[in-house]
N, C-alpha and C positions, 0 to 999 in steps of 0.2 A: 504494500500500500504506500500510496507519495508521502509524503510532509504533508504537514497543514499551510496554507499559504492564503493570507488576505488577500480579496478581490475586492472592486466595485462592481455593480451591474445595475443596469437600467432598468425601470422598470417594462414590464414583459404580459402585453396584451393576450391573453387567451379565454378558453373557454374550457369548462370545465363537468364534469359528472364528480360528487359528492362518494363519499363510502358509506355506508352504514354504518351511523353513529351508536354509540356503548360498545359495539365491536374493540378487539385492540387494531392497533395501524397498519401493522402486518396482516391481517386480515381483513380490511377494509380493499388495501388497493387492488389485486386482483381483479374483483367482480369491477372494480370503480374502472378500471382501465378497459375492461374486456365491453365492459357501456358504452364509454368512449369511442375506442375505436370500431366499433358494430357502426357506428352511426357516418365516419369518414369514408368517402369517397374511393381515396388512396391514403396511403401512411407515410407515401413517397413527400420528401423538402418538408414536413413538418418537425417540430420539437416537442417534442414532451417532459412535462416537469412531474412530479407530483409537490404537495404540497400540504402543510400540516396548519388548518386553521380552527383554534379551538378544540382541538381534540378528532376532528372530520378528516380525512383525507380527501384531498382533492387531485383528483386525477386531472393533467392537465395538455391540451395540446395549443399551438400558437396559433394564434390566426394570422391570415396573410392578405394580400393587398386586394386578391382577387376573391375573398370570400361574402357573401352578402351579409353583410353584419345584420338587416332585417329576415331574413331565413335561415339562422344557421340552428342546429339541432340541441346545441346545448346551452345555458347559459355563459355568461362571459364575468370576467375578472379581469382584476389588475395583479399578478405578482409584483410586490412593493420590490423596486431598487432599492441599491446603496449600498452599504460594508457589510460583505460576508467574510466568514472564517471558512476557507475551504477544504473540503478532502476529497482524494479521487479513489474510486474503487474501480480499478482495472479486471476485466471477466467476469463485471460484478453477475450474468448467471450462473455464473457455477459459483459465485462467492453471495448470493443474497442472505444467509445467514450474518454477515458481517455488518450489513449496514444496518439494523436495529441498533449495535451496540456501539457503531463507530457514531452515529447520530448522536446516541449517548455522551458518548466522549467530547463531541464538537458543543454539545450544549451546558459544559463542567464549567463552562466560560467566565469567568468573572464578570465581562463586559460583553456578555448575553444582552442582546434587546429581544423585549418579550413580548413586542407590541406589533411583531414582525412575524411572520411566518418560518420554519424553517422549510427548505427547498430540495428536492434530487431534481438533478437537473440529467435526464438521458442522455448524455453527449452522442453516443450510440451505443449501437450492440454488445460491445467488448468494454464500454466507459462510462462510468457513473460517476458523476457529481453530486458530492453532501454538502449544501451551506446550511450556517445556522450567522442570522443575523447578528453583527454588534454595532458597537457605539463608535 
């Protein structure tokens, strides 16, 4: 697994399907993503984030310049920019056991902002990004 290494990022227009809340998080995204993407066109040039707001998992994909923001199938969000603490999980399918606990680890933060979502950002197939918001 990389170091941890400070990023900024901007905030990041998408739309989302929710997890089934009381669930735990690990359990939530699955079904949340498999909603998701049932509903896309293609999976082709999209992003996918998930995202942890209030305890819900929200399965996330970006929208793009050509999508009807009046028809589109899911609702829509803002993933909040600004200071994340990052880590990368390289082959994270054959390693999803690790990122429950490395999330963990990124949120031990002293300069945790809490008012902020923490984020997996899918870079792709074989790379996964964990941020957890700070100050």
């Amino acid at each position: 697994m990389a170091s941890e290494s400070i990023v900024q990022i901007s905030d990041v227009a998408v739309m989302y399907v929710a997890g089934e809340r009381g669930k735990p998080i690990s359990a939530q995204a699955p079904g949340a993503f498999d909603k998701l993407e049932a509903k896309l066109v293609t999976l082709k040039g999209r992003h996918f984030y998930g995202a942890v707001v209030d305890g819900e998992y929200r399965a996330c994909v970006t929208l793009r310049a050509e999508d009807d923001r009046n028809h589109l199938p899911h609702p829509t969000w803002i993933i909040p920019g600004g200071k994340y603490a990052r880590r990368k999980i390289a082959d994270w399918e054959k390693h999803r056991s690790e990122i429950g606990p490395t999330m963990m680890r990124l949120r031990d933060r002293k300069d945790l902002d809490v008012t902020r979502p923490c984020i997996e950002y899918y870079r792709s197939q074989r790379e996964l990004l964990l941020m957890v918001p700070i100050f």
